[in-house]
N, C-alpha and C positions, 0 to 999 in steps of 0.2 A: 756336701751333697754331690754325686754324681752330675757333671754337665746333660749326662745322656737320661737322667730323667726331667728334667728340665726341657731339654726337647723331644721329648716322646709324649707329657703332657700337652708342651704346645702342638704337638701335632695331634693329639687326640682333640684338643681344644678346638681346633681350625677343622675337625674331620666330624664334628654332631652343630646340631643345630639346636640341641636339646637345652633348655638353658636349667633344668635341675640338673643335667650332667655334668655343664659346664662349673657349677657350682661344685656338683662333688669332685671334679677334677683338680678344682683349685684347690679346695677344702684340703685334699689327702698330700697333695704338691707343698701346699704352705705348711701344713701343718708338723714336716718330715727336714724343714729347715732351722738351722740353727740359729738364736735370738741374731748374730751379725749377717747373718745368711740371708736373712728377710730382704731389704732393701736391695739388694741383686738378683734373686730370686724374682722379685715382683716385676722389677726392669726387664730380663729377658723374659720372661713369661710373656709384659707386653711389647717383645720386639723391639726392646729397647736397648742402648750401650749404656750404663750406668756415667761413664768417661765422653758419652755424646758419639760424633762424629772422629773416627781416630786415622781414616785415609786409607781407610784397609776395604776393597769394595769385593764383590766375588769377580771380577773379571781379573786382578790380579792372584787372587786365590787359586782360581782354574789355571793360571800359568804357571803355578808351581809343581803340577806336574807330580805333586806326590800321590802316593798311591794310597787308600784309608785304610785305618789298623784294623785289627779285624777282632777286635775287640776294646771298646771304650775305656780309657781310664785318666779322662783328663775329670777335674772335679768343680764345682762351681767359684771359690776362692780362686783357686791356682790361676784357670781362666782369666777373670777378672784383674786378676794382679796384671799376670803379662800384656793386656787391654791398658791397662792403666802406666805401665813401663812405655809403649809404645803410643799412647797418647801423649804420651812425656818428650818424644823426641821431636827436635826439631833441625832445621837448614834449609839449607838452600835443597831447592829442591823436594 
């Protein structure tokens, strides 16, 4: 699944108050992921790292300074792999 539906639901989620809508938002989001897909899917949906706390905050984010693509094509797996590579590192430091 696309990462960018992933958070365009969360953001439709966080932007109604309506809780039938919140339901059909989940509904149409869950229902579009693939059976290994689930359990990451559910994580980021509630603002979560599947890999926990991995040291990556947005104040270091913002200092990279990169400019955003101008059109989405990172995907929910891929995502989470490099979360989970980079929860993996360690040192000093």
């Amino acid at each position: 699944m696309p990462l960018a539906t992933i958070v365009a639901t969360h953001s439709a989620l966080s932007a109604t108050r309506s809780r039938k809508a919140k339901v059909a938002l989940l509904a149409d989001c869950l229902s579009r992921l693939t059976r290994h897909e689930v359990g990451t899917g559910v994580a980021y949906l509630g603002g979560e790292l599947p890999q926990g706390r991995i040291g990556l905050g947005p104040a270091l984010l913002d200092a990279l300074e990169v400019p955003a693509a101008s059109t989405s094509t990172l995907r929910l797996e891929d995502i989470d792999t490099s979360f989970s590579r980079i929860a993996g590192i360690s040192g000093a430091g």
